[in-house]
PDB file with one MODEL, atoms N, CA, C and O in Angstrom:
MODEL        1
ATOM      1  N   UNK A   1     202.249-194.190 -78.672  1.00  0.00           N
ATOM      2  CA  UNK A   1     200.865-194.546 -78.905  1.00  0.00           C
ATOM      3  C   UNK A   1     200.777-196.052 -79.000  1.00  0.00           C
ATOM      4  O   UNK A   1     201.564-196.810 -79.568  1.00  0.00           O
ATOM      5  N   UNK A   2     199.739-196.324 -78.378  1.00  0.00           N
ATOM      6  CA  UNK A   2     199.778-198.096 -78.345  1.00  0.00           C
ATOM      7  C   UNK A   2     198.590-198.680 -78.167  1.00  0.00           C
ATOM      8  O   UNK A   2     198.084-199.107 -77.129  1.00  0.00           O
ATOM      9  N   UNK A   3     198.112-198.663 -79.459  1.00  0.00           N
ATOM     10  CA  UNK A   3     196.893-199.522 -79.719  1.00  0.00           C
ATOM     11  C   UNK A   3     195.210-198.687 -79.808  1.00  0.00           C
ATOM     12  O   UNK A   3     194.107-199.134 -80.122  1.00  0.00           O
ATOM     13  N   UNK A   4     195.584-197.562 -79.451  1.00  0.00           N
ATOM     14  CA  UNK A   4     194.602-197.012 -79.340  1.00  0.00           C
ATOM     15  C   UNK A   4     193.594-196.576 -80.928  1.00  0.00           C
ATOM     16  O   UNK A   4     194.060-196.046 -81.936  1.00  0.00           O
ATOM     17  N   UNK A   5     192.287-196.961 -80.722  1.00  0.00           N
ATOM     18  CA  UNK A   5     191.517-196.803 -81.926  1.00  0.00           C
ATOM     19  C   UNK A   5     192.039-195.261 -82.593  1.00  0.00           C
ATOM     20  O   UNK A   5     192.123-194.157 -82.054  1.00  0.00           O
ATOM     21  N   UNK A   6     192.326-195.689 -83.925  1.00  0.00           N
ATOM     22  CA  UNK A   6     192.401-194.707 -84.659  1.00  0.00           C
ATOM     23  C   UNK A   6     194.428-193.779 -84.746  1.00  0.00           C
ATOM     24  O   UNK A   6     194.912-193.065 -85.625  1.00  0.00           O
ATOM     25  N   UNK A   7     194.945-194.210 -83.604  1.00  0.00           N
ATOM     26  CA  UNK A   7     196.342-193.841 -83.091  1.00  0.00           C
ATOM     27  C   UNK A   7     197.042-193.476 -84.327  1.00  0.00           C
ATOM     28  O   UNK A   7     196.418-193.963 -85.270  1.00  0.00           O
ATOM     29  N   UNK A   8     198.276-192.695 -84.802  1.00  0.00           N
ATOM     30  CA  UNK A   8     199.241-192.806 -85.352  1.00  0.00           C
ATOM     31  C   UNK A   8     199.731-193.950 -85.399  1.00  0.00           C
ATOM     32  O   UNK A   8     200.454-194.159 -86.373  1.00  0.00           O
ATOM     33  N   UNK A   9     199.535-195.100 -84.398  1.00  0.00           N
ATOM     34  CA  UNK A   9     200.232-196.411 -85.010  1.00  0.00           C
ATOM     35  C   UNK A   9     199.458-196.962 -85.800  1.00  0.00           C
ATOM     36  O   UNK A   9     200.037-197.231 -86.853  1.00  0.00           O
ATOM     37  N   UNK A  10     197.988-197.375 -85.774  1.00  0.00           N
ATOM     38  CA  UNK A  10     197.007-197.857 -86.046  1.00  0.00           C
ATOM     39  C   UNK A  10     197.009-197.847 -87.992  1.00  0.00           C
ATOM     40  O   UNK A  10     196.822-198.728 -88.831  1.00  0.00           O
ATOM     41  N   UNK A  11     197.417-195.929 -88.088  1.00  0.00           N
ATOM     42  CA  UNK A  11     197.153-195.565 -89.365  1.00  0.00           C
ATOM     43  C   UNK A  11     198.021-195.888 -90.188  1.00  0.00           C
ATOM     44  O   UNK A  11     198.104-195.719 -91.404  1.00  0.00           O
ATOM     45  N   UNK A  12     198.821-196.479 -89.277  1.00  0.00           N
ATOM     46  CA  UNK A  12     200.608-196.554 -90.065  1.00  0.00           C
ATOM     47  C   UNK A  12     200.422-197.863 -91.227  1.00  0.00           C
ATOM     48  O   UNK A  12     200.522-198.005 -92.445  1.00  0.00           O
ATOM     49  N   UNK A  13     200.022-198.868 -89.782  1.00  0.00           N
ATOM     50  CA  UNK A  13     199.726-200.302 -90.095  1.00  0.00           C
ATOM     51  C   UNK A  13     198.768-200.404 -90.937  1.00  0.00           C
ATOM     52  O   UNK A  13     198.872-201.420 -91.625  1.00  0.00           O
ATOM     53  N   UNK A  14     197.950-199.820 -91.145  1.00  0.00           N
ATOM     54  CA  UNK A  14     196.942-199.903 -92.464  1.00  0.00           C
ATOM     55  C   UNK A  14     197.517-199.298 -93.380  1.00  0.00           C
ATOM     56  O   UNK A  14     197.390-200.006 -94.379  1.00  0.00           O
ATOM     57  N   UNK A  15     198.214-198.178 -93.686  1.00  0.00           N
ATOM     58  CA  UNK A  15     198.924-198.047 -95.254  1.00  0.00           C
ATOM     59  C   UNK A  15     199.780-199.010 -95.180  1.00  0.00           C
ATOM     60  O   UNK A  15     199.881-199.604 -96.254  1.00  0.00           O
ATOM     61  N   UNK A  16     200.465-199.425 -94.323  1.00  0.00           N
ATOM     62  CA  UNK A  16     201.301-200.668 -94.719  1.00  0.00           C
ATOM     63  C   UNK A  16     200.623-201.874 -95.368  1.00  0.00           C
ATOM     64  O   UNK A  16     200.886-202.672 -96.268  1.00  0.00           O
ATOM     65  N   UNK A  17     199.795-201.681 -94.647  1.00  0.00           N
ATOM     66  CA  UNK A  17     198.605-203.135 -95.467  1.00  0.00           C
ATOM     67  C   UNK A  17     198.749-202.903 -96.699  1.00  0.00           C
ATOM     68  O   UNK A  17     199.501-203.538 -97.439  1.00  0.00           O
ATOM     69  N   UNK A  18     197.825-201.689 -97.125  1.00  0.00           N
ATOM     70  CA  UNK A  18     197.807-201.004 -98.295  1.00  0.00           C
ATOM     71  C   UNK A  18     198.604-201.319 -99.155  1.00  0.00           C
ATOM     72  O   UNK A  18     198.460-202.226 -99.975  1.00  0.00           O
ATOM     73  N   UNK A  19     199.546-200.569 -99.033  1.00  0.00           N
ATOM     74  CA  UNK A  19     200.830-200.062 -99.840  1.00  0.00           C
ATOM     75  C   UNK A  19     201.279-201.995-100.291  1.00  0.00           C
ATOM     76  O   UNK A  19     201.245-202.289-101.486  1.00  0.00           O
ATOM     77  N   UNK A  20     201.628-203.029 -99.327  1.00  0.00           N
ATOM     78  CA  UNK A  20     201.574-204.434 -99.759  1.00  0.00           C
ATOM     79  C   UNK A  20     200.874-204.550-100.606  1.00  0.00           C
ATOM     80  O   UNK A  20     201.200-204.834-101.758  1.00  0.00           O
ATOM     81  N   UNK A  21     199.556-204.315-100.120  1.00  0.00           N
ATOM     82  CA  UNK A  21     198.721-205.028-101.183  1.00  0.00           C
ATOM     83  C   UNK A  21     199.229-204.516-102.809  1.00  0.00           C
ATOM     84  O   UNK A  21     199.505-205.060-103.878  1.00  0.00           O
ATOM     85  N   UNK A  22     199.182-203.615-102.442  1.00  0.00           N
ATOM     86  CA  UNK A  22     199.118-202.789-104.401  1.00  0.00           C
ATOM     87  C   UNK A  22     200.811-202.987-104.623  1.00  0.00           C
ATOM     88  O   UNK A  22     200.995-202.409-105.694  1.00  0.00           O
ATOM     89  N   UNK A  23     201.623-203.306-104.339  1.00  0.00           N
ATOM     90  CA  UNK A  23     203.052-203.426-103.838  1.00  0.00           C
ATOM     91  C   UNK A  23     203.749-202.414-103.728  1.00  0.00           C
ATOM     92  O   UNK A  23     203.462-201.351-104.278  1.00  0.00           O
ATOM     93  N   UNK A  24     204.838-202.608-102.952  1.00  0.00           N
ATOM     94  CA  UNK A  24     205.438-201.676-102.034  1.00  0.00           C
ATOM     95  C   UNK A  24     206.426-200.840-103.159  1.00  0.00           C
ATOM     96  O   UNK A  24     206.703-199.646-103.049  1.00  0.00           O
ATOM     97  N   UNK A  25     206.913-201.771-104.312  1.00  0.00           N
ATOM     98  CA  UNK A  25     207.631-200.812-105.154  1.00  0.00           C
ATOM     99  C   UNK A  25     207.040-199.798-106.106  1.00  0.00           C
ATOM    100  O   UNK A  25     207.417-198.654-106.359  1.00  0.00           O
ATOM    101  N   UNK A  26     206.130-200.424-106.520  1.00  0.00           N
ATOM    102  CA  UNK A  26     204.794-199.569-107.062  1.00  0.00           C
ATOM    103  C   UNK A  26     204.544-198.168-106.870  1.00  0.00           C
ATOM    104  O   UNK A  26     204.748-197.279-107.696  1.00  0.00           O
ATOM    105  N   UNK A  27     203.945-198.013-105.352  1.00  0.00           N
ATOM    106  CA  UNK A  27     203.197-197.578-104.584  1.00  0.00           C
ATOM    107  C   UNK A  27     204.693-196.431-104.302  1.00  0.00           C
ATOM    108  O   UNK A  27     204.307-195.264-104.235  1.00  0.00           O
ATOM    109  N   UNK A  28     206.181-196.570-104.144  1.00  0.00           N
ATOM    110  CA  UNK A  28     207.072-195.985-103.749  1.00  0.00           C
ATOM    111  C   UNK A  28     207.324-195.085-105.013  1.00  0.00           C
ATOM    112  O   UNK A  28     207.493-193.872-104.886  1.00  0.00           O
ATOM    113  N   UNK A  29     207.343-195.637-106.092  1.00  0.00           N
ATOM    114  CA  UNK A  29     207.876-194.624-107.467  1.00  0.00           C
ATOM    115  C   UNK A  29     206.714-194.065-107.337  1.00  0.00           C
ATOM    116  O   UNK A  29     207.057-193.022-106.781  1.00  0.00           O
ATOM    117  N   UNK A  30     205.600-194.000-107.444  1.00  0.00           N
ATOM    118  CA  UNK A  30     203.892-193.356-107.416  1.00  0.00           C
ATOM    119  C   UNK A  30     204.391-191.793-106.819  1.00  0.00           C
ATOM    120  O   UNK A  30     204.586-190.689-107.327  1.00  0.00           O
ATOM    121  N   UNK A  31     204.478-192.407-105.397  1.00  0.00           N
ATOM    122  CA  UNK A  31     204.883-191.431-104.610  1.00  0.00           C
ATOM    123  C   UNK A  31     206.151-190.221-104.253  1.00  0.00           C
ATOM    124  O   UNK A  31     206.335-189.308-103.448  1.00  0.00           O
ATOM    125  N   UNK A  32     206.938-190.941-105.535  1.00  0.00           N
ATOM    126  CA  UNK A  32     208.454-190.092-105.559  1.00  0.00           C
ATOM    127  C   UNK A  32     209.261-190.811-104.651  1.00  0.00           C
ATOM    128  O   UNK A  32     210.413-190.377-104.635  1.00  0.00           O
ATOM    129  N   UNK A  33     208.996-192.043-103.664  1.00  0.00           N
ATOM    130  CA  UNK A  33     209.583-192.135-102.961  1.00  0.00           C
ATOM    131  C   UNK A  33     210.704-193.525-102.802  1.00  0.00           C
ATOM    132  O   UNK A  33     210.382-194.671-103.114  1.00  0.00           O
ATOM    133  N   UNK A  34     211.878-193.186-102.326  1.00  0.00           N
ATOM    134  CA  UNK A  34     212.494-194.705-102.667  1.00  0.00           C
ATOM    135  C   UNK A  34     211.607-196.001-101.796  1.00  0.00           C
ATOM    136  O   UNK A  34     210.735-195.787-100.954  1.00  0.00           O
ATOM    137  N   UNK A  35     212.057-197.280-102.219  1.00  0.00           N
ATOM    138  CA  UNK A  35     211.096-198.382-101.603  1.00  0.00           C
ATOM    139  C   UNK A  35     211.737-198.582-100.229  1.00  0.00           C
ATOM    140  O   UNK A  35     210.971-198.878 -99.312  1.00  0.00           O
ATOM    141  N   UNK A  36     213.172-198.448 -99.939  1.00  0.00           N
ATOM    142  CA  UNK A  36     213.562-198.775 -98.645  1.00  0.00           C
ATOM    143  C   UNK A  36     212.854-197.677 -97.708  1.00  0.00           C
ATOM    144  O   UNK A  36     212.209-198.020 -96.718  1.00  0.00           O
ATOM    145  N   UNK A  37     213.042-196.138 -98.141  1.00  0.00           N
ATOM    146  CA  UNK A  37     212.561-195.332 -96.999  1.00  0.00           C
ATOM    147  C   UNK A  37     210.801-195.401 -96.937  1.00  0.00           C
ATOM    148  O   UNK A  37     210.185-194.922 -95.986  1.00  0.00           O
ATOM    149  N   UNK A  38     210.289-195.909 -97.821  1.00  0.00           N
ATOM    150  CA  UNK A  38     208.377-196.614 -97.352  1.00  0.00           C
ATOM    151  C   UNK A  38     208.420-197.662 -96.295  1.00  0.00           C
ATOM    152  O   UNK A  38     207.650-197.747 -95.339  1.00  0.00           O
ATOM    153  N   UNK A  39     209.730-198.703 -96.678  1.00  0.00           N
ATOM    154  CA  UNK A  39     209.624-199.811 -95.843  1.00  0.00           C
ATOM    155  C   UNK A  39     209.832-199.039 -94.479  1.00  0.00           C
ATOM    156  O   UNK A  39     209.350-199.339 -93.387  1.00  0.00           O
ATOM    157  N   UNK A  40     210.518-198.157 -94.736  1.00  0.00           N
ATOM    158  CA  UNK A  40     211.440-197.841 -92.903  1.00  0.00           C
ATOM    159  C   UNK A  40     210.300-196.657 -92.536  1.00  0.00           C
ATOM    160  O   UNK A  40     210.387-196.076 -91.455  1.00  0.00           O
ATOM    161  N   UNK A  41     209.558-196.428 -93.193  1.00  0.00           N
ATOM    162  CA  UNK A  41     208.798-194.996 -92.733  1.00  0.00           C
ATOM    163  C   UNK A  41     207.174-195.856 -92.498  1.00  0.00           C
ATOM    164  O   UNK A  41     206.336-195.172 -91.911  1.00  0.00           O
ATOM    165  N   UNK A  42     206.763-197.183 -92.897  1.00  0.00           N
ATOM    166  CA  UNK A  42     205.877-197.961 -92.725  1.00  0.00           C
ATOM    167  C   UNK A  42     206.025-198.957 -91.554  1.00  0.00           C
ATOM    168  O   UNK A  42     205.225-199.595 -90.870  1.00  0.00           O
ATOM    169  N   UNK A  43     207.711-198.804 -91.606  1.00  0.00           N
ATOM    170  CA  UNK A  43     208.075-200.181 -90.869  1.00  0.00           C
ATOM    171  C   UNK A  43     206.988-200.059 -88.897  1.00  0.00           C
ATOM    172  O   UNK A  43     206.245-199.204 -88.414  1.00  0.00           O
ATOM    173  N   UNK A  44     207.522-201.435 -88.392  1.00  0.00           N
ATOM    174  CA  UNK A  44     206.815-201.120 -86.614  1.00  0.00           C
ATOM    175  C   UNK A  44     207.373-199.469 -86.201  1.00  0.00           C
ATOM    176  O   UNK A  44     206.804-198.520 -85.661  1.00  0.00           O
ATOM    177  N   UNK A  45     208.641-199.654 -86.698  1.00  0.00           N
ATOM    178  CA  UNK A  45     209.446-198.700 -85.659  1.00  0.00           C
ATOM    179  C   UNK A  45     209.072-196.744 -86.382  1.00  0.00           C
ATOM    180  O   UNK A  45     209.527-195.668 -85.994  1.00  0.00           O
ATOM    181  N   UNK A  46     208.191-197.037 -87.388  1.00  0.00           N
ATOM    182  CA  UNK A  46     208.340-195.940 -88.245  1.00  0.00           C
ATOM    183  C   UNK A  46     207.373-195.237 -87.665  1.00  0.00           C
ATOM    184  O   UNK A  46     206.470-195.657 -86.942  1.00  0.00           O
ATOM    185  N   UNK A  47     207.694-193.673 -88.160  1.00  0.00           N
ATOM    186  CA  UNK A  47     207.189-192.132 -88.203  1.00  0.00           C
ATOM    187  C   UNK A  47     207.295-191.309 -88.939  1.00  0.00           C
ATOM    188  O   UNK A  47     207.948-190.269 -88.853  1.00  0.00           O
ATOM    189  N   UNK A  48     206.287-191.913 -90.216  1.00  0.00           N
ATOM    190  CA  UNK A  48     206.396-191.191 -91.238  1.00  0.00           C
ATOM    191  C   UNK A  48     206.008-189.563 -91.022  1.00  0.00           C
ATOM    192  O   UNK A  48     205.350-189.288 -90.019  1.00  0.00           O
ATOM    193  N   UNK A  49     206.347-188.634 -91.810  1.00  0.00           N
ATOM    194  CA  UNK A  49     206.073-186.855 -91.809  1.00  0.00           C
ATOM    195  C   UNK A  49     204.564-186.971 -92.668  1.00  0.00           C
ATOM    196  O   UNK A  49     204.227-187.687 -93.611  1.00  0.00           O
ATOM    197  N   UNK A  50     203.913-186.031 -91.962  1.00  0.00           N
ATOM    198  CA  UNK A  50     202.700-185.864 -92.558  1.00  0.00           C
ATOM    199  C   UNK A  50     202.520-185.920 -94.411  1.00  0.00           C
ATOM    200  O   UNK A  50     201.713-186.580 -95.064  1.00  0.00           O
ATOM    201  N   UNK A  51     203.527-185.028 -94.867  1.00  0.00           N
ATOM    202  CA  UNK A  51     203.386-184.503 -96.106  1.00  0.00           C
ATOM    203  C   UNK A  51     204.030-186.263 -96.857  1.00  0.00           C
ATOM    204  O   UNK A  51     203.743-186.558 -98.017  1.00  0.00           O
ATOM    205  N   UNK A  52     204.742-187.067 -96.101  1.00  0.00           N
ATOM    206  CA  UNK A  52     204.937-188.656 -96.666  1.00  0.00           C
ATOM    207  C   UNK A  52     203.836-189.334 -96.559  1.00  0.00           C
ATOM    208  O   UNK A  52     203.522-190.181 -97.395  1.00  0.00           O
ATOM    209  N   UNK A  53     203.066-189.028 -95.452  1.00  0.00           N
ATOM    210  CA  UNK A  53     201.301-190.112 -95.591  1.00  0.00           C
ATOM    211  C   UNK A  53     200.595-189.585 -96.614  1.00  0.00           C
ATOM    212  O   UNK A  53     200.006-190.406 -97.317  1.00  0.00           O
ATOM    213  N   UNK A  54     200.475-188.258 -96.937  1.00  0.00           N
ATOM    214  CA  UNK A  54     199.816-187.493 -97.971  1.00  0.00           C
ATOM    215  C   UNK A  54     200.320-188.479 -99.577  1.00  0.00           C
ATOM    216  O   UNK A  54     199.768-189.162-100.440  1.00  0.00           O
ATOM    217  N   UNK A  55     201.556-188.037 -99.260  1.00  0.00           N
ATOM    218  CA  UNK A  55     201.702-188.659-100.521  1.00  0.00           C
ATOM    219  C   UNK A  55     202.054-190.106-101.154  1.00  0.00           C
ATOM    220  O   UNK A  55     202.366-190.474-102.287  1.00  0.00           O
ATOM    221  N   UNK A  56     201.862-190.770 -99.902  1.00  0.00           N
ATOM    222  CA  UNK A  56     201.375-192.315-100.121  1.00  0.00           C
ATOM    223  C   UNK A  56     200.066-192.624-100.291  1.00  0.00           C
ATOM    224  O   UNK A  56     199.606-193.605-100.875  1.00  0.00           O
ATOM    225  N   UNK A  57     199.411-191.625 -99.681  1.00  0.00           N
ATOM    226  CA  UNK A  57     197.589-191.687 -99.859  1.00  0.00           C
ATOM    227  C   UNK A  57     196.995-191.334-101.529  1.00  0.00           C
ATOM    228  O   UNK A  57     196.165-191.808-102.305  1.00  0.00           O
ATOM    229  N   UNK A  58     197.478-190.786-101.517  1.00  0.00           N
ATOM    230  CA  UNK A  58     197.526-189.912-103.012  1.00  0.00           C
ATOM    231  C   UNK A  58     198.089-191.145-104.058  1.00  0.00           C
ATOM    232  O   UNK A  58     197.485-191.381-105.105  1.00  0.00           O
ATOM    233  N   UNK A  59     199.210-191.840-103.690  1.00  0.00           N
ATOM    234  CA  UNK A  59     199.557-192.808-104.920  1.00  0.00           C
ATOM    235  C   UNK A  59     198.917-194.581-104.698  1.00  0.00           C
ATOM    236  O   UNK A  59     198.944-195.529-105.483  1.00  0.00           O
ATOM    237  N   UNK A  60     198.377-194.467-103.287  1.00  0.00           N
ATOM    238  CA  UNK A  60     197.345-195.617-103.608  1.00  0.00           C
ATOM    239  C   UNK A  60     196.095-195.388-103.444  1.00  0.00           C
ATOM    240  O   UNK A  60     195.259-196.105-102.894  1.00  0.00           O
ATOM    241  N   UNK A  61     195.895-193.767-104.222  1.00  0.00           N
ATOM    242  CA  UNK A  61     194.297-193.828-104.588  1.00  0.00           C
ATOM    243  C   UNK A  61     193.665-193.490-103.721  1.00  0.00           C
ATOM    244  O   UNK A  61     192.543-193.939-103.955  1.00  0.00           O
ATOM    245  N   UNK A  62     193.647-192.849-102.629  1.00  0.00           N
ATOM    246  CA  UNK A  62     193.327-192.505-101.251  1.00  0.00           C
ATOM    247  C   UNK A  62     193.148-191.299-100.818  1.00  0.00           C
ATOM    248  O   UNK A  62     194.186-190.644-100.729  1.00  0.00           O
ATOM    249  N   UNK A  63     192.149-190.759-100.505  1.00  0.00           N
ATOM    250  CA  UNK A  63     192.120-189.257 -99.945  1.00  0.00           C
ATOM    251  C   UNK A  63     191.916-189.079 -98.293  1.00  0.00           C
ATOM    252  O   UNK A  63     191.226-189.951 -97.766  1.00  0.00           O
ATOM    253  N   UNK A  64     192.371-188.190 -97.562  1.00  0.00           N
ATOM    254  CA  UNK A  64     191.794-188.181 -96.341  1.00  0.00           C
ATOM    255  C   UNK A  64     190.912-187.188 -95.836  1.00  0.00           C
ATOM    256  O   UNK A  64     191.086-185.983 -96.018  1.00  0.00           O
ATOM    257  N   UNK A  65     189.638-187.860 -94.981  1.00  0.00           N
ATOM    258  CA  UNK A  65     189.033-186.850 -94.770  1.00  0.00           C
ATOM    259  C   UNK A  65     188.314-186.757 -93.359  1.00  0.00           C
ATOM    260  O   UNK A  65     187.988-187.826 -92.842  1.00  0.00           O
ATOM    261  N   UNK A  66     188.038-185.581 -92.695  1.00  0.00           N
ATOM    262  CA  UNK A  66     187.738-185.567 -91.264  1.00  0.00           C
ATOM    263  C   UNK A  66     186.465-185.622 -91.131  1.00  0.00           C
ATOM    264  O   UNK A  66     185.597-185.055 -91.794  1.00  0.00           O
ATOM    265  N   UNK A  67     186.361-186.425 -90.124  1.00  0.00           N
ATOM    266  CA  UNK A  67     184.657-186.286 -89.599  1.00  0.00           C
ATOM    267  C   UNK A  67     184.469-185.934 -88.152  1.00  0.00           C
ATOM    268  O   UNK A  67     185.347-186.315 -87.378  1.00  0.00           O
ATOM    269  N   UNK A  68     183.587-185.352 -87.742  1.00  0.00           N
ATOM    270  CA  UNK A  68     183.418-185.097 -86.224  1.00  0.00           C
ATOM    271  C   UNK A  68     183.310-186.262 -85.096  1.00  0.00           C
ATOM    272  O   UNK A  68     182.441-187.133 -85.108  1.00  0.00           O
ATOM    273  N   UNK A  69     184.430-186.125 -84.030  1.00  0.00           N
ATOM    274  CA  UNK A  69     183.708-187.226 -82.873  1.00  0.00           C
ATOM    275  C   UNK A  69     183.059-187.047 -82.561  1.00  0.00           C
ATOM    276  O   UNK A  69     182.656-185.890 -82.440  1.00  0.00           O
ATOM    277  N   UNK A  70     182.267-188.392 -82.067  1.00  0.00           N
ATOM    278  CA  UNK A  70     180.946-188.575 -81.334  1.00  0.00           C
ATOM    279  C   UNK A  70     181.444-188.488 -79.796  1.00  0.00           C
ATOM    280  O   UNK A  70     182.189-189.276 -79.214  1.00  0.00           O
ATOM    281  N   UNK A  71     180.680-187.033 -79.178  1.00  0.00           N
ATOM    282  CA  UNK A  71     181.301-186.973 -77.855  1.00  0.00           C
ATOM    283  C   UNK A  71     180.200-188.028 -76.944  1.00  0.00           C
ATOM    284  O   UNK A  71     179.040-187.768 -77.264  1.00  0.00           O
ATOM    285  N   UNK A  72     180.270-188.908 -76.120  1.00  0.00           N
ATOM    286  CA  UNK A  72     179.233-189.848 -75.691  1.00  0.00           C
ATOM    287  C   UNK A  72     179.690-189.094 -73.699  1.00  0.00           C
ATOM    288  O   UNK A  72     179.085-189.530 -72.720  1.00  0.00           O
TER     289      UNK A  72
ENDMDL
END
C-alpha cells in the first residue's frame, strides 16, 4: 500500500504520531506492550495485527469507528 488516502500505511503513521506524542514508553506499558515491539510494529517497515492497533487505540484514548463511503 502506498500512499493511498486512508491505506494501512497511512493509519500506521498516524498512531505513530500519536503514540510520540503521548510517548512511546507510556503508551507501550498502557497497552501491555514492550516499547521496542511498538517501535518495530509502528516502525516504516511495520505490520502491526489488528488486535495490536486495538490495543494501542484503547491506551491512547482512542476508539475506532466506521462510517460509510461516499460512492461518487
Amino acid at each position: 500500500m502506498n500512499g493511498r488516502k486512508g491505506d494501512a500505511g497511512e493509519i500506521r503513521r498516524a498512531l505513530n504520531t500519536v503514540a510520540r506524542s503521548l510517548g512511546m514508553t507510556a503508551v507501550a506499558e498502557e497497552a501491555g506492550l514492550g516499547r521496542e515491539s511498538l517501535y518495530k510494529a509502528l516502525g516504516e517497515n511495520g505490520n502491526p495485527e489488528f488486535l495490536t492497533i486495538l490495543k494501542l487505540m484503547k491506551a491512547m484514548g482512542l476508539k475506532l469507528s466506521a462510517l460509510p463511503i461516499d460512492k461518487e
